[in-house]
PQR file with spaces between the fields and no chain letter, atoms N, CA, C, O and H, PARSE charges and radii, in Angstrom:
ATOM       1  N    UNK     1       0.844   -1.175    0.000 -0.4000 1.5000
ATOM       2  CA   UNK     1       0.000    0.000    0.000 -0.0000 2.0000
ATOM       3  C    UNK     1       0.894    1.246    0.000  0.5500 1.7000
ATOM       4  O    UNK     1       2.045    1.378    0.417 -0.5500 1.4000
ATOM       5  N    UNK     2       0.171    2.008   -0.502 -0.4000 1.5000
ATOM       6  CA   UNK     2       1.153    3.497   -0.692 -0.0000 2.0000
ATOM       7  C    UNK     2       0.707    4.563   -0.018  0.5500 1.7000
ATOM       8  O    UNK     2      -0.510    4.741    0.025 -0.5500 1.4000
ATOM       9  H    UNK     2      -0.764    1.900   -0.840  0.4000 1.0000
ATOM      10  N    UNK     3       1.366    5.244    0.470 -0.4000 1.5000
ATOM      11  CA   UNK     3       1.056    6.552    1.215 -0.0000 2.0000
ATOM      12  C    UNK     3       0.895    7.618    0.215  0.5500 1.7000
ATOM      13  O    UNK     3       1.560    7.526   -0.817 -0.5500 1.4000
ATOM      14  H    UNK     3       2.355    5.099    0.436  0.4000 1.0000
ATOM      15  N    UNK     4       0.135    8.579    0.373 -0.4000 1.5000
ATOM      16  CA   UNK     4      -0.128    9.898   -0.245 -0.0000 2.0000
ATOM      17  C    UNK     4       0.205   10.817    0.789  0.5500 1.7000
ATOM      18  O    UNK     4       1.172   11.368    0.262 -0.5500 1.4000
ATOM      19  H    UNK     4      -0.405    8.654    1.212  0.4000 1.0000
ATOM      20  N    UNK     5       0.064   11.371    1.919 -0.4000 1.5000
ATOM      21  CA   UNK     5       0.140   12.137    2.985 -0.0000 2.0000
ATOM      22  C    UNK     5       1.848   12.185    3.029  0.5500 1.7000
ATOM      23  O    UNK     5       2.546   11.233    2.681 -0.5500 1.4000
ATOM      24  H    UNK     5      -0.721   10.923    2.347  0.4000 1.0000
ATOM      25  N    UNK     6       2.392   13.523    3.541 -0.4000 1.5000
ATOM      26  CA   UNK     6       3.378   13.486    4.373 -0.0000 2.0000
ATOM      27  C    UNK     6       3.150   13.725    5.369  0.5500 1.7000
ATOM      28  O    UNK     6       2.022   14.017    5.769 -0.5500 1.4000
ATOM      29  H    UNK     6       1.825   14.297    3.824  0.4000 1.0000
ATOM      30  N    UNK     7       4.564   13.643    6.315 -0.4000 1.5000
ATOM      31  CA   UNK     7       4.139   13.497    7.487 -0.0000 2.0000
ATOM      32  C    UNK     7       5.753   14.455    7.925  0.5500 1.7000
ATOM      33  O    UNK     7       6.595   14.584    7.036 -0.5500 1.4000
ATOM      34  H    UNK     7       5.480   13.406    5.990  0.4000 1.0000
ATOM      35  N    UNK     8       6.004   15.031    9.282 -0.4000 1.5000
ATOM      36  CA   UNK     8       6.579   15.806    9.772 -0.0000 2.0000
ATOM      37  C    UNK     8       8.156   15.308    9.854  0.5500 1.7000
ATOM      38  O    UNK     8       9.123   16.069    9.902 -0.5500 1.4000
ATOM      39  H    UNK     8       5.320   14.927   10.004  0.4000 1.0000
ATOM      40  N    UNK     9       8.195   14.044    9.857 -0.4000 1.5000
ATOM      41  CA   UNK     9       9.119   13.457   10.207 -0.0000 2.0000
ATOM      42  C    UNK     9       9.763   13.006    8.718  0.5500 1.7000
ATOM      43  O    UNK     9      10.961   12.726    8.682 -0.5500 1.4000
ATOM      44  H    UNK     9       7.410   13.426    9.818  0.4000 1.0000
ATOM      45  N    UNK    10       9.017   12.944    7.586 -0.4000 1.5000
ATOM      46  CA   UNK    10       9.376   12.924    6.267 -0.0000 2.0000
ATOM      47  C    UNK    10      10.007   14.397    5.627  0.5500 1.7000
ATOM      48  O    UNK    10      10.979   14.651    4.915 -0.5500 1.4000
ATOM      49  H    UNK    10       8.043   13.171    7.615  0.4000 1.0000
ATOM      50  N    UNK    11       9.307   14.934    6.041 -0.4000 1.5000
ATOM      51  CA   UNK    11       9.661   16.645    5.532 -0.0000 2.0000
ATOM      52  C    UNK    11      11.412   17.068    6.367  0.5500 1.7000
ATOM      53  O    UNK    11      12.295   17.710    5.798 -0.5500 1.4000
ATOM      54  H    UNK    11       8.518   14.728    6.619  0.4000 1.0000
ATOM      55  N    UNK    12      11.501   16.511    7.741 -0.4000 1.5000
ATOM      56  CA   UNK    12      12.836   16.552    8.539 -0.0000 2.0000
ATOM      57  C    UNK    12      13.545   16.046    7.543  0.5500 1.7000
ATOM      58  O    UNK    12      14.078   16.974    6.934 -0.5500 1.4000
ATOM      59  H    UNK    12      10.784   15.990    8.203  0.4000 1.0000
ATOM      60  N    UNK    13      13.881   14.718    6.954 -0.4000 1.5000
ATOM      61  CA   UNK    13      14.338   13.493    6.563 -0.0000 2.0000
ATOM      62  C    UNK    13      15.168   14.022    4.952  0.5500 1.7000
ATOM      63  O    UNK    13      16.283   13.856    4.457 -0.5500 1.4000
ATOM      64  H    UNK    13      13.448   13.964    7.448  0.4000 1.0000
ATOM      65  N    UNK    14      13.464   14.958    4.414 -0.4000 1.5000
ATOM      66  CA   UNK    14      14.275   15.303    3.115 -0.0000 2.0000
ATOM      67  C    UNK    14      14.758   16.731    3.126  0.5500 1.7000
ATOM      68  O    UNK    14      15.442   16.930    2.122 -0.5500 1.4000
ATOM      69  H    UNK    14      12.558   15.093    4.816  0.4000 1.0000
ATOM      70  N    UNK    15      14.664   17.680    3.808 -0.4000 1.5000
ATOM      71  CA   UNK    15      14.804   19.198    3.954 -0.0000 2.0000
ATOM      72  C    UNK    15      16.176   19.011    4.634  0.5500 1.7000
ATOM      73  O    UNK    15      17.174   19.651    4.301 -0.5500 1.4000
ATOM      74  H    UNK    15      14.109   17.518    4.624  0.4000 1.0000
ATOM      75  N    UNK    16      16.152   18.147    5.545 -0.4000 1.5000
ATOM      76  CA   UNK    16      17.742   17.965    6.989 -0.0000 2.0000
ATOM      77  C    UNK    16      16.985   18.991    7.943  0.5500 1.7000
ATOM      78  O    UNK    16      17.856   19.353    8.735 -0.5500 1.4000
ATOM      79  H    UNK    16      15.341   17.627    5.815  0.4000 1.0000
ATOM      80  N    UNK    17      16.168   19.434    8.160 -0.4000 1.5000
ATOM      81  CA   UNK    17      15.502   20.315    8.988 -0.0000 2.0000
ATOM      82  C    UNK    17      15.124   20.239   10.447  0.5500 1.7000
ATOM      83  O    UNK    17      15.285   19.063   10.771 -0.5500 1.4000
ATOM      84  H    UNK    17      15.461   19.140    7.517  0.4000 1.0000
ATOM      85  N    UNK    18      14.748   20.855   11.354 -0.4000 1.5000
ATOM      86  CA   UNK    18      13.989   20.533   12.579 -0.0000 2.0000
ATOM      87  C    UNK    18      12.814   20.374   12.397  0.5500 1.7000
ATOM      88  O    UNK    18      12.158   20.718   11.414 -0.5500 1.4000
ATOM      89  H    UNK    18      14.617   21.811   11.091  0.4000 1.0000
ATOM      90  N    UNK    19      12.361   19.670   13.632 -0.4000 1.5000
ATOM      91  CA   UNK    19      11.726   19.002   14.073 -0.0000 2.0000
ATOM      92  C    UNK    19      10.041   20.177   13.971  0.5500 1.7000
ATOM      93  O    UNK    19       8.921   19.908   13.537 -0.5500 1.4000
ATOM      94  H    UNK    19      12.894   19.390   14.430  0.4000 1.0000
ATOM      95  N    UNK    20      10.592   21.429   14.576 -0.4000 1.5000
ATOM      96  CA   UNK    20      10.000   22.755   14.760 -0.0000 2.0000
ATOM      97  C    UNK    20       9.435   23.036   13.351  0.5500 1.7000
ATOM      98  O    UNK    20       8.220   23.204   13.254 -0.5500 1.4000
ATOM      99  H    UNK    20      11.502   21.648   14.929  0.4000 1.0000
ATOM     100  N    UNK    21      10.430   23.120   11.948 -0.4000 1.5000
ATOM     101  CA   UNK    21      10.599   23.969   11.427 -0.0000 2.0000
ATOM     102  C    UNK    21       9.760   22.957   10.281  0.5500 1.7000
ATOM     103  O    UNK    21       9.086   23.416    9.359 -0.5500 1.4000
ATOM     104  H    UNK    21      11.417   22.983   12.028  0.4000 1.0000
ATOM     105  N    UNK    22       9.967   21.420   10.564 -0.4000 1.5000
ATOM     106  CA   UNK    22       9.362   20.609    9.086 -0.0000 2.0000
ATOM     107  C    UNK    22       7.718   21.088    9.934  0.5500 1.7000
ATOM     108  O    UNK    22       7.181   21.536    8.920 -0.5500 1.4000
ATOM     109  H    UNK    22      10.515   21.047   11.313  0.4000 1.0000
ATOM     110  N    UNK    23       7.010   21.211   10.666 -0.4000 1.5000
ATOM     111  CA   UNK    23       5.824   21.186   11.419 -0.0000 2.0000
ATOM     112  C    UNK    23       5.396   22.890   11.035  0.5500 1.7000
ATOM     113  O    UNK    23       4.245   23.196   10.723 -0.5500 1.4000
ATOM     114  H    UNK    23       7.446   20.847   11.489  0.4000 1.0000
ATOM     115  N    UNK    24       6.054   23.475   11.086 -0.4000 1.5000
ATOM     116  CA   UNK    24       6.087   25.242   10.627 -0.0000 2.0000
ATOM     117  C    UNK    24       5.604   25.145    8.807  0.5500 1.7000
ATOM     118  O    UNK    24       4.549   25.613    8.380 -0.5500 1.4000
ATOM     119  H    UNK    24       6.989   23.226   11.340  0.4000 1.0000
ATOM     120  N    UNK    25       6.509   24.529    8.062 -0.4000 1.5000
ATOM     121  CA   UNK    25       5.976   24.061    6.894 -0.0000 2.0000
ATOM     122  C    UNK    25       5.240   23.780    6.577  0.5500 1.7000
ATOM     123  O    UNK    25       4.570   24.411    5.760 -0.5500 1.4000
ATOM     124  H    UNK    25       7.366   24.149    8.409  0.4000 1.0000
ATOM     125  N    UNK    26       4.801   22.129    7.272 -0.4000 1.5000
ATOM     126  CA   UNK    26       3.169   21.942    7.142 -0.0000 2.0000
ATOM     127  C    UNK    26       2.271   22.704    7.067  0.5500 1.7000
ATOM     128  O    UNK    26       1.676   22.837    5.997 -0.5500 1.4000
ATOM     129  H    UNK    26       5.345   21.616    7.936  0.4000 1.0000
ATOM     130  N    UNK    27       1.931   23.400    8.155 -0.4000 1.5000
ATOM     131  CA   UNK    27       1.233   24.231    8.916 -0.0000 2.0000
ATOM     132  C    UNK    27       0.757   25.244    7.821  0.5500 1.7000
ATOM     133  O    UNK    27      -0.387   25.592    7.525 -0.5500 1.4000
ATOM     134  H    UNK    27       2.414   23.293    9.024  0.4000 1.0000
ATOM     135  N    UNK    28       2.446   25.760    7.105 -0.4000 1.5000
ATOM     136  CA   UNK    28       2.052   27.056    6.069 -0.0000 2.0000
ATOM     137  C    UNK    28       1.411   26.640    4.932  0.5500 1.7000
ATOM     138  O    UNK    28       0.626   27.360    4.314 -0.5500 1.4000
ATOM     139  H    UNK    28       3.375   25.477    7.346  0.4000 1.0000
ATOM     140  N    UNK    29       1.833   24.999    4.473 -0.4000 1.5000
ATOM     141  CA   UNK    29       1.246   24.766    2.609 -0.0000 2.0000
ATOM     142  C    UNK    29       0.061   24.370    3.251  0.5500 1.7000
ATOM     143  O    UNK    29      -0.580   23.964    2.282 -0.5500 1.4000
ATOM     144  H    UNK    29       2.470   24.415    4.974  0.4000 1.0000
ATOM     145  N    UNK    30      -0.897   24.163    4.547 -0.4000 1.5000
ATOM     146  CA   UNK    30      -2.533   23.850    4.763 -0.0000 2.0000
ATOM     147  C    UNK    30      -2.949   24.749    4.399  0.5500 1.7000
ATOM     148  O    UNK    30      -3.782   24.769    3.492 -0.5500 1.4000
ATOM     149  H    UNK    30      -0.377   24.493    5.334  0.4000 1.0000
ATOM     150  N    UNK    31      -2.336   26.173    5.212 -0.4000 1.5000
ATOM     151  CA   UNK    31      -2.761   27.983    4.751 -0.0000 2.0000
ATOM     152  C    UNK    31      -3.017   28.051    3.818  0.5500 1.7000
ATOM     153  O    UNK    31      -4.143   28.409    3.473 -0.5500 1.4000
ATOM     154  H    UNK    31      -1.660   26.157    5.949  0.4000 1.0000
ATOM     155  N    UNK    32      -1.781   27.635    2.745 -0.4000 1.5000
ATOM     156  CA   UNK    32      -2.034   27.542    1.230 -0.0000 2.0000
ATOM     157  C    UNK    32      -3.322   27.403    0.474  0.5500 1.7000
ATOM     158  O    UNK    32      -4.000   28.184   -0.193 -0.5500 1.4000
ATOM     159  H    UNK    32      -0.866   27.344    3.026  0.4000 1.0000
ATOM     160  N    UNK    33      -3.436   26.003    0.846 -0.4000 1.5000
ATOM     161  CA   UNK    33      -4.409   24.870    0.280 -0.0000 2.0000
ATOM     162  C    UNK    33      -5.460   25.375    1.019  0.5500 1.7000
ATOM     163  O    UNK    33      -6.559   25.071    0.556 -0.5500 1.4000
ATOM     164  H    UNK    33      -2.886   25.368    1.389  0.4000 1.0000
ATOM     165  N    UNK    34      -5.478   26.184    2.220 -0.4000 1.5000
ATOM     166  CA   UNK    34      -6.815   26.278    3.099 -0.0000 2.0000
ATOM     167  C    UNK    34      -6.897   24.888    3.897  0.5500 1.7000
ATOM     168  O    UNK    34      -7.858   24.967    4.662 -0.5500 1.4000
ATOM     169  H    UNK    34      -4.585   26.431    2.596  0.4000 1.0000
ATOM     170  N    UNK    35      -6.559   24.232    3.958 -0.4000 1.5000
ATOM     171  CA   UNK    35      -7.155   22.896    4.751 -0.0000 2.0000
ATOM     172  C    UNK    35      -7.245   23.220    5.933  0.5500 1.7000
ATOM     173  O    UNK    35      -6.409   23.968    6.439 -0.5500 1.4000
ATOM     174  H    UNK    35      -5.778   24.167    3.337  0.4000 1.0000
ATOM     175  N    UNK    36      -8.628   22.557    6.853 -0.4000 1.5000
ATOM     176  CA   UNK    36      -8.551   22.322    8.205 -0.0000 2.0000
ATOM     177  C    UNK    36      -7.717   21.852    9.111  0.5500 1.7000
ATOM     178  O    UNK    36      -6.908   21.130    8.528 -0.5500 1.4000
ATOM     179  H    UNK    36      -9.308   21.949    6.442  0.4000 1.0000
ATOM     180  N    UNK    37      -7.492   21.899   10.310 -0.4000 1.5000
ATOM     181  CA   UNK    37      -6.192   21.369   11.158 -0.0000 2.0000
ATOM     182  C    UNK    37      -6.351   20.095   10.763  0.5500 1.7000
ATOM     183  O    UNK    37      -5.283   19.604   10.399 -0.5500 1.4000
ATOM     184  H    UNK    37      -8.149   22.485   10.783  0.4000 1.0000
ATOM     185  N    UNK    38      -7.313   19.339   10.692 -0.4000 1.5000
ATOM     186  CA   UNK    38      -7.826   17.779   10.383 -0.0000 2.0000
ATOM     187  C    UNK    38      -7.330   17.352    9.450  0.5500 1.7000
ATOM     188  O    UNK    38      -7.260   16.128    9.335 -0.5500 1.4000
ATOM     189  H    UNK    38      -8.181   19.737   10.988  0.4000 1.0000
ATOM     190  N    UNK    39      -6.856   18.128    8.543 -0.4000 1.5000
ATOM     191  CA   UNK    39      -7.090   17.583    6.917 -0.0000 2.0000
ATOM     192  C    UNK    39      -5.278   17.284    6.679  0.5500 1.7000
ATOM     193  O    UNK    39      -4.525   17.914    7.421 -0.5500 1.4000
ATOM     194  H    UNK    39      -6.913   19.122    8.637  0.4000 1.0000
ATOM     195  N    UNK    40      -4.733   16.431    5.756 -0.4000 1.5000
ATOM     196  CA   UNK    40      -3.508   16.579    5.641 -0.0000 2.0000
ATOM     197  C    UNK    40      -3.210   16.928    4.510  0.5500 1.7000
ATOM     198  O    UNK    40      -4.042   17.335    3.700 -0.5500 1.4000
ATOM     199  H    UNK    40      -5.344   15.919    5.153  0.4000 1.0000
ATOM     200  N    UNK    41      -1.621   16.792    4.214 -0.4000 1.5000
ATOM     201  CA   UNK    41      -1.022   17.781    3.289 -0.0000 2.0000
ATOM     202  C    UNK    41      -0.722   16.565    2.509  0.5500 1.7000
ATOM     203  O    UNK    41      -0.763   15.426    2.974 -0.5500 1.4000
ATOM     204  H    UNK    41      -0.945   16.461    4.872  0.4000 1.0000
ATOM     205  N    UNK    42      -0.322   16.971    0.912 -0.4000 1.5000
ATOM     206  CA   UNK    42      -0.239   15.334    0.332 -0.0000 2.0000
ATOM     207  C    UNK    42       1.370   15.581   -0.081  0.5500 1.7000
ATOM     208  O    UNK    42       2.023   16.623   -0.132 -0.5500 1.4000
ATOM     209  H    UNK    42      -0.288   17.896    0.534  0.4000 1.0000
ATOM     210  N    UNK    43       1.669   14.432   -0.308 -0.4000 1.5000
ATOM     211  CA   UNK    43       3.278   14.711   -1.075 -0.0000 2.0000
ATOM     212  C    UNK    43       3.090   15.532   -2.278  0.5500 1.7000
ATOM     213  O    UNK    43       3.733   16.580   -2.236 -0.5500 1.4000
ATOM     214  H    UNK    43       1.138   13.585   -0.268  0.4000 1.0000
ATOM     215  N    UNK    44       2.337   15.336   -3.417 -0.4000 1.5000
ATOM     216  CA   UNK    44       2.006   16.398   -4.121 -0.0000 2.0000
ATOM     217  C    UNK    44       1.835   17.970   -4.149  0.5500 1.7000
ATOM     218  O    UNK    44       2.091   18.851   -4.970 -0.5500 1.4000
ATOM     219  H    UNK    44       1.815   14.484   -3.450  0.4000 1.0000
ATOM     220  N    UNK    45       1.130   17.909   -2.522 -0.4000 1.5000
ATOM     221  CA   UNK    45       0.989   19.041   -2.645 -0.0000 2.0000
ATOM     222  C    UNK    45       2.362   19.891   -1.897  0.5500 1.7000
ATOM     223  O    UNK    45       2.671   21.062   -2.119 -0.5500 1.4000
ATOM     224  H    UNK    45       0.922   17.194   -1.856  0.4000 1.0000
ATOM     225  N    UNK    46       2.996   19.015   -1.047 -0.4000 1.5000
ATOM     226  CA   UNK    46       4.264   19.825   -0.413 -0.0000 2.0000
ATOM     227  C    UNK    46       4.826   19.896   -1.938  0.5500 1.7000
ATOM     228  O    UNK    46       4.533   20.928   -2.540 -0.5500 1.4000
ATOM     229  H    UNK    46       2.744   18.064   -0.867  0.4000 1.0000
ATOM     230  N    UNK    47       5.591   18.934   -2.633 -0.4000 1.5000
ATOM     231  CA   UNK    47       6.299   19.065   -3.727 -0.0000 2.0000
ATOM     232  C    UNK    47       6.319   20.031   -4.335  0.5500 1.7000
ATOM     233  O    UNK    47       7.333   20.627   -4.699 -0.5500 1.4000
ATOM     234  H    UNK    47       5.830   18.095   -2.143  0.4000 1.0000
ATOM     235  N    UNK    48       4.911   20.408   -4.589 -0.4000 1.5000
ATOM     236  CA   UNK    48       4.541   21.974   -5.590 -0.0000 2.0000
ATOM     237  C    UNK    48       5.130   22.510   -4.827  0.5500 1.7000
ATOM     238  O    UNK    48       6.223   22.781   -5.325 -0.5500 1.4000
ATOM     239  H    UNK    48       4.088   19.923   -4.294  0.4000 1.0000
ATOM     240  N    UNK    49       5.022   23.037   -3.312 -0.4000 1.5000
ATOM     241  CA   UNK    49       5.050   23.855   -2.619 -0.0000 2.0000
ATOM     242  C    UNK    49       6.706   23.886   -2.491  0.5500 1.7000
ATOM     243  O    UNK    49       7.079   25.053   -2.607 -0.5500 1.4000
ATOM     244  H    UNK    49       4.135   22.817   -2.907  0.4000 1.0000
ATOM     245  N    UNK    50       7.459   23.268   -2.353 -0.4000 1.5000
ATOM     246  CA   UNK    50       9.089   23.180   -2.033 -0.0000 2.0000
ATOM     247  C    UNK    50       9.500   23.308   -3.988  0.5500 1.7000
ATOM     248  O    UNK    50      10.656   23.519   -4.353 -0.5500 1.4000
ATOM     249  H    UNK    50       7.155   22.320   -2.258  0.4000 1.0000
ATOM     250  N    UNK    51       8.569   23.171   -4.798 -0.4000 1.5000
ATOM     251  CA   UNK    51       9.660   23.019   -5.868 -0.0000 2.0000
ATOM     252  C    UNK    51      10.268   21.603   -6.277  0.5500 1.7000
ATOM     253  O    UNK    51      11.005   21.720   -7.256 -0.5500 1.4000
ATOM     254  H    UNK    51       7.629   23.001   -4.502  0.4000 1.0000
ATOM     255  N    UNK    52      10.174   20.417   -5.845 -0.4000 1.5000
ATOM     256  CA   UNK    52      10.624   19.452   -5.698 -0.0000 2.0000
ATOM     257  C    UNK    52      10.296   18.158   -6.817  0.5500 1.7000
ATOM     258  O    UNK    52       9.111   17.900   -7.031 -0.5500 1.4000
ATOM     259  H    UNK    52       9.576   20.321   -5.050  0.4000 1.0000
ATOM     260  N    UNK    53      10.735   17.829   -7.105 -0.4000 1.5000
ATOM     261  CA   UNK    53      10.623   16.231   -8.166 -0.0000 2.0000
ATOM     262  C    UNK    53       9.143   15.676   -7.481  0.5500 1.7000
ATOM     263  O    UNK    53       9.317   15.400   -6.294 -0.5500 1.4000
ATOM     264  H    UNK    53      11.697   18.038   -6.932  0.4000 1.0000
ATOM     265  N    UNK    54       8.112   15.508   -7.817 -0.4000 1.5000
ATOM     266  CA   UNK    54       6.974   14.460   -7.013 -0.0000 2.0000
ATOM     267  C    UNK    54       7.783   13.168   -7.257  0.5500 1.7000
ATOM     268  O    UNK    54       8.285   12.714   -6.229 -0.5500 1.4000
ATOM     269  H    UNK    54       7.970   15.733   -8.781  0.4000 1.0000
ATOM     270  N    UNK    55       8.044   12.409   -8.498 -0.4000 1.5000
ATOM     271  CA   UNK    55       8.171   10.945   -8.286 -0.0000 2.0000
ATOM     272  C    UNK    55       9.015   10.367   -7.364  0.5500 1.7000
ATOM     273  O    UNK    55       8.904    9.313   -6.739 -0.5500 1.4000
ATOM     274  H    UNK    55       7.637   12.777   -9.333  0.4000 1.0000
ATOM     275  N    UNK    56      10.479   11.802   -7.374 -0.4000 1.5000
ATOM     276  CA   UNK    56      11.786   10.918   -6.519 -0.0000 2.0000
ATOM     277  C    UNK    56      11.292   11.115   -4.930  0.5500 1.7000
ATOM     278  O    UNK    56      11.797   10.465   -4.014 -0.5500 1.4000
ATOM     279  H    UNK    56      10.570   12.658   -7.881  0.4000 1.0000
ATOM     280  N    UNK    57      10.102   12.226   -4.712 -0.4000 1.5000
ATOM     281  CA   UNK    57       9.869   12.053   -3.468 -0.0000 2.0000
ATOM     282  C    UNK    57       8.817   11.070   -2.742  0.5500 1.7000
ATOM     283  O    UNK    57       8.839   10.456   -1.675 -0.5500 1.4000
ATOM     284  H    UNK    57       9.692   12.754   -5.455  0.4000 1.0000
ATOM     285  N    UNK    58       7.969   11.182   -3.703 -0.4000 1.5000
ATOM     286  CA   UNK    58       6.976    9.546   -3.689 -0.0000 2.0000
ATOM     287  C    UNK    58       7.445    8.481   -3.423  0.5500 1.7000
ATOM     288  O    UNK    58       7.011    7.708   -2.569 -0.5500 1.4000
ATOM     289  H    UNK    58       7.951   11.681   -4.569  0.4000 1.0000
ATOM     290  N    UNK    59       8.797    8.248   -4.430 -0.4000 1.5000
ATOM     291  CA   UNK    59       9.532    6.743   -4.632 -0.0000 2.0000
ATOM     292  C    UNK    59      10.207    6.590   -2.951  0.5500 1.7000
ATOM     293  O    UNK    59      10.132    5.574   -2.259 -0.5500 1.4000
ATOM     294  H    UNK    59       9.150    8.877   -5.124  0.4000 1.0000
ATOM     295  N    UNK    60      11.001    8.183   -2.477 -0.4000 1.5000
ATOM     296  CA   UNK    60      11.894    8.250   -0.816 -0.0000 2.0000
ATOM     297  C    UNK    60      10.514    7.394    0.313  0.5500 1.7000
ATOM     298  O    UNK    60      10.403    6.429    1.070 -0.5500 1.4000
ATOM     299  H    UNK    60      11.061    9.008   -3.039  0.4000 1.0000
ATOM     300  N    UNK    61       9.743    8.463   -0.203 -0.4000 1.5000
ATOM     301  CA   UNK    61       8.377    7.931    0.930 -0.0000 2.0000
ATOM     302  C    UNK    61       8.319    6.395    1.218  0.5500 1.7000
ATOM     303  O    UNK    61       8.775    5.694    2.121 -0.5500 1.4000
ATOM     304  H    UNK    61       9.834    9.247   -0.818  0.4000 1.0000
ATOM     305  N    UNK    62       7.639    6.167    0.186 -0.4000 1.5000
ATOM     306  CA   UNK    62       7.421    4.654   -0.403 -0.0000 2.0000
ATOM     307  C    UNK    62       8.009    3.522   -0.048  0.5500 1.7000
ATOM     308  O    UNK    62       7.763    2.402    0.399 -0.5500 1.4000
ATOM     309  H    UNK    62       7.269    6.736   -0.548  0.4000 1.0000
ATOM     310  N    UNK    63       8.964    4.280   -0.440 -0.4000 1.5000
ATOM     311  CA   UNK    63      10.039    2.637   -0.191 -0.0000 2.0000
ATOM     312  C    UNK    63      10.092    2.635    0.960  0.5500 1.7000
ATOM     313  O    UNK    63       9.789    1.521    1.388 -0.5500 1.4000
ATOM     314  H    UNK    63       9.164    5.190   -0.803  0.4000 1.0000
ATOM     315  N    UNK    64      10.443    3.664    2.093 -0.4000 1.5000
ATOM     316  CA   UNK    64      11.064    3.876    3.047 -0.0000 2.0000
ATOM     317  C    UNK    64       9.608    2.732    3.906  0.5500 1.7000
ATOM     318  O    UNK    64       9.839    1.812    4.691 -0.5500 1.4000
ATOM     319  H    UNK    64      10.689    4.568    1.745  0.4000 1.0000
ATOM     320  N    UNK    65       8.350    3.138    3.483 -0.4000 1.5000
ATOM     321  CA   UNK    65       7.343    2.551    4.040 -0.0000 2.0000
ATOM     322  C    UNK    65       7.081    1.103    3.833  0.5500 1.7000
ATOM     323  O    UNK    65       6.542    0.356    4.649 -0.5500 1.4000
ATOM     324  H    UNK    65       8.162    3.886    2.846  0.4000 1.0000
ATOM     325  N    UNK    66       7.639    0.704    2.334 -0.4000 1.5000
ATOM     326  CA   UNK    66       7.611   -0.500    2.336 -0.0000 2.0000
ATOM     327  C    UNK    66       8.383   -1.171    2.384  0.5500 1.7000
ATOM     328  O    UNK    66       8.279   -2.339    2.010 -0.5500 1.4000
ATOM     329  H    UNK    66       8.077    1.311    1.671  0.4000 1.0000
ATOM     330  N    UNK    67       9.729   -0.505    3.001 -0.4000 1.5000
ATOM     331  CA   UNK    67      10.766   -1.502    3.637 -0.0000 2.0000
ATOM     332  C    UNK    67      11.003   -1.399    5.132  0.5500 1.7000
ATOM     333  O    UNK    67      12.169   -1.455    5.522 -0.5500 1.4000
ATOM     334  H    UNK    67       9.814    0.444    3.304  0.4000 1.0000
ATOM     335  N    UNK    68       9.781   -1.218    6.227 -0.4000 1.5000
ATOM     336  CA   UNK    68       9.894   -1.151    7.237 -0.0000 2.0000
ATOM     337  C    UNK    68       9.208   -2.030    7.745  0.5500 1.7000
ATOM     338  O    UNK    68       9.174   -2.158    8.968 -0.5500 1.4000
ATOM     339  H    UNK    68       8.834   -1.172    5.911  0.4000 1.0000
């Protein structure tokens, strides 16, 4: 199964960032998107938001999930 969502600890992982600062991120591309505190952010949509490759960050996610 594949994940769509990132998550805080993914955004640390690929940025090298804190803990503070990947959660500060989130926070700003929901603003973006408008989403509710409830709602999450997708890899897609951070990607747009950082500028970033979607597939090579899909593929980091992914694997990382389906080799755990």
């Amino acid at each position: 199964m594949y994940r769509l969502v990132i998550y805080s600890p993914d955004v640390q992982a690929i940025l090298g960032c804190s803990p503070s600062k990947a959660s500060e991120l989130l926070r700003i591309i929901k603003d973006v998107h408008d989403k509710e505190k409830h709602q999450s952010v997708t890899i897609k949509e951070f990607c747009d938001y950082q500028d970033l490759p979607f597939e090579e960050v899909f593929n980091m996610i992914n694997s990382a999930v389906l080799n755990s």
